[in-house]
C-alpha positions in Angstrom: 323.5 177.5 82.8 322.3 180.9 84.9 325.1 182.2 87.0 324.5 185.7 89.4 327.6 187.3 89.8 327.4 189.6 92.9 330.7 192.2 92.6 330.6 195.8 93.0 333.6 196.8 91.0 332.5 197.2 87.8 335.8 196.9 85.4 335.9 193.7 87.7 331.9 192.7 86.8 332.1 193.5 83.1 335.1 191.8 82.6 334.0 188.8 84.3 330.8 188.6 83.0 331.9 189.4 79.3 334.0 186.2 79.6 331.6 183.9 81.1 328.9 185.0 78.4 331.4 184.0 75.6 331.6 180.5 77.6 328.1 180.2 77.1 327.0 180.8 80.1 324.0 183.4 81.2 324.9 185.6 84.0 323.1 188.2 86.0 325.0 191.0 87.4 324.1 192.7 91.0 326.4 195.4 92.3 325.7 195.1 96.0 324.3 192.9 98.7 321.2 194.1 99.8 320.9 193.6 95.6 321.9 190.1 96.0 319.8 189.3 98.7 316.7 189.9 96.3 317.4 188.5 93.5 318.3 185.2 95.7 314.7 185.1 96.0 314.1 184.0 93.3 315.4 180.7 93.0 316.7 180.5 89.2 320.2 180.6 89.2 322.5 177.5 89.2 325.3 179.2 90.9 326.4 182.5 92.9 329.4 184.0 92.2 330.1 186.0 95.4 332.6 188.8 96.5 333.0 189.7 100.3 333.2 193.4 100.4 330.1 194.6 99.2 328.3 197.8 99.8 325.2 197.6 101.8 326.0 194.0 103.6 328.7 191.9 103.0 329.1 189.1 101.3 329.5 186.4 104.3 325.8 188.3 105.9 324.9 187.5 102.4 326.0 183.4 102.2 324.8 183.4 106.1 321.3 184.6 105.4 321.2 182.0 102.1 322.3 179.1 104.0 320.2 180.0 107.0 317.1 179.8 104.9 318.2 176.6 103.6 319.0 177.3 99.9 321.8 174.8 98.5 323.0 176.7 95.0 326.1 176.6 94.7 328.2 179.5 95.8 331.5 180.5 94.5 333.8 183.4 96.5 335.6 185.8 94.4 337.5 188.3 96.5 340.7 190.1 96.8 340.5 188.4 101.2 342.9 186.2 100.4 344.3 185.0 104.0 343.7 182.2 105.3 341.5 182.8 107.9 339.3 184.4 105.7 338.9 181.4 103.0 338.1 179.8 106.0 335.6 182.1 107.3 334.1 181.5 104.0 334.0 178.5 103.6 333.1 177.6 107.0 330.1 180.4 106.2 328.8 177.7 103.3 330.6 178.7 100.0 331.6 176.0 98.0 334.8 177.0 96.5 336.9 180.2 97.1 339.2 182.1 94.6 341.2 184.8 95.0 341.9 188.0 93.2 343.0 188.1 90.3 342.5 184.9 88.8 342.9 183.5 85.6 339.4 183.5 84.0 340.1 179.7 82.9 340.3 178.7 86.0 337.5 180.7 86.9 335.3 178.5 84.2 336.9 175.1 85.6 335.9 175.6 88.9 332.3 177.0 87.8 332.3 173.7 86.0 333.7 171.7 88.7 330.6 173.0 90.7 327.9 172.1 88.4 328.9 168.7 88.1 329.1 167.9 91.7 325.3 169.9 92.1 324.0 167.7 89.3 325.7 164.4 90.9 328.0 163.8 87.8 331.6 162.7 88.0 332.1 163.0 84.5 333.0 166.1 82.6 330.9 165.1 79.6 327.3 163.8 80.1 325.7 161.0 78.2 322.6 159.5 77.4 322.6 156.9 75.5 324.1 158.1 72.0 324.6 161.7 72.9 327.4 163.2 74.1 327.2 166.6 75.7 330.5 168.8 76.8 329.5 171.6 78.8 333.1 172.6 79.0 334.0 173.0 74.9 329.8 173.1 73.7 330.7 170.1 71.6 327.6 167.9 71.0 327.4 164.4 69.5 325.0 161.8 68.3 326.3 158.3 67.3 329.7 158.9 67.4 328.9 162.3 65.0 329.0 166.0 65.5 325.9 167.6 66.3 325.2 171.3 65.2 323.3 173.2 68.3 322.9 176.7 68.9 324.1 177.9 72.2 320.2 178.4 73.1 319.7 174.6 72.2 322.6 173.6 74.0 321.6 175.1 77.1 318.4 174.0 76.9 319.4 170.4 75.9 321.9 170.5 78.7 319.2 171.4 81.4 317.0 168.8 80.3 320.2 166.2 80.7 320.7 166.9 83.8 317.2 166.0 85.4 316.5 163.1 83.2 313.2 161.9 84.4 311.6 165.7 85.5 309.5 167.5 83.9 310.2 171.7 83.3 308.0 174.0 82.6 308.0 176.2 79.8 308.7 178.9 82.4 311.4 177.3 84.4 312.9 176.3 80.9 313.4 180.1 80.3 314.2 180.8 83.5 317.3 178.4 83.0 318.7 179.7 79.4 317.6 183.5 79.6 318.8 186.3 81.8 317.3 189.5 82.7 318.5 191.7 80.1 317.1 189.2 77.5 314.1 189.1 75.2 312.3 185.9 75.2 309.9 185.3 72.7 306.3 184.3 73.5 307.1 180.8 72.0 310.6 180.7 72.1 310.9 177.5 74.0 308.8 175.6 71.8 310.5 176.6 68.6 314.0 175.5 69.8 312.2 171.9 71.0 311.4 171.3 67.8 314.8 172.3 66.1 315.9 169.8 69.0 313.3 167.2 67.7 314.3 167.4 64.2 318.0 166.9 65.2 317.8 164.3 67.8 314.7 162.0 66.8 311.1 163.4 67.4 310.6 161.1 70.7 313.6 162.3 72.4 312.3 165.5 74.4 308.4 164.4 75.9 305.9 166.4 75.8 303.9 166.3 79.1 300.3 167.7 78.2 299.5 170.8 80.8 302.8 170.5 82.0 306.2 171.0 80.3 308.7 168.8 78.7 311.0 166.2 79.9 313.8 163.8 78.7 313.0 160.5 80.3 315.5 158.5 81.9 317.2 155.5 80.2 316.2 152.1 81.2 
């Protein structure tokens, strides 16, 4: 999953986003909020990691402006503004969850996780379809009861698949959702890693949608 994480300390944003890349996640860094405002543009993050006191506009201007134009991703505070009126200026604002500094970065990832599930309408913490078993918390993959070997690219892209069942992605939007900026994406990467996919799950399990993308269709 593609996480922006909008702090302008940066032992703060290294740190955190060192940890949340060894988690498996792919995060964006922006430093300040006119920064954040842009790449909010461009819809392809699952969730926002947010602090308040930003240079150039705040972070509550910020969550304001992203609400106000009617985007729903998921947005979780980070900030040292730790009374209560302000987690309540935030969360009244439209954040989702609100932690304050310092936390414990395993909390951090529970509550990231915590997020995702309730976005993709899940109350499990694993998700299923039909013999496979996907846990986005360890990366532990199985298929009839039996491990499953994926890379941390196929996971993510299995795992994005999973949860639309039923819609079909792009070959774009696919990268968009496993690759962050500082990454180089290969000119067929996609289509290599749904066929090491193929070979491991059963060739009919990801669809191939001539002109369009791919999709995992939903069980009966």
């Amino acid at each position: 999953m593609r996480l922006l994480l909008v702090e302008d300390d940066p032992m703060i944003g290294d740190s955190v986003r060192k940890g949340l890349r060894q988690d498996g996640f792919t995060v964006d860094w922006v430093r300040d909020g006119r920064s954040a405002e842009a790449a909010l543009g461009d819809p392809v993050h699952d969730l926002v990691l947010l602090d308040l006191g930003l240079p150039g506009k705040d972070g509550i201007e910020v969550l304001r402006g992203l609400r106000g134009k009617g985007n729903l991703v998921p947005v979780l505070i980070l900030t040292a503004r730790d009374a209560v009126a302000d987690r309540v200026a935030g969360l009244n604002a439209g954040a989702d969850d609100y932690l304050a500094k310092p936390f414990d970065l395993d909390e951090l990832v529970a509550r990231i996780h915590a997020l995702l599930r309730r976005q993709a309408g899940r109350a499990d913490a694993v998700i299923r379809h039909g013999a496979l078993v996907l846990n986005p918390v360890s990366h532990l993959a199985t298929l009839n009861d039996q491990p499953l070997s994926l890379s941390a690219r196929e996971f993510a892209l299995l795992q994005a698949l999973l949860d639309r069942p039923g819609a079909v992605f792009s070959v774009s939007q696919l990268e968009d959702k496993i690759y962050g900026w500082d990454d180089e994406v290969g000119s067929n990467t996609i289509e290599v890693y749904v066929h090491s996919l193929r070979k491991k799950l059963g060739v009919g399990f990801i669809k191939n949608v001539r002109g369009v993308g791919y999709m995992i269709p939903k069980l009966p």
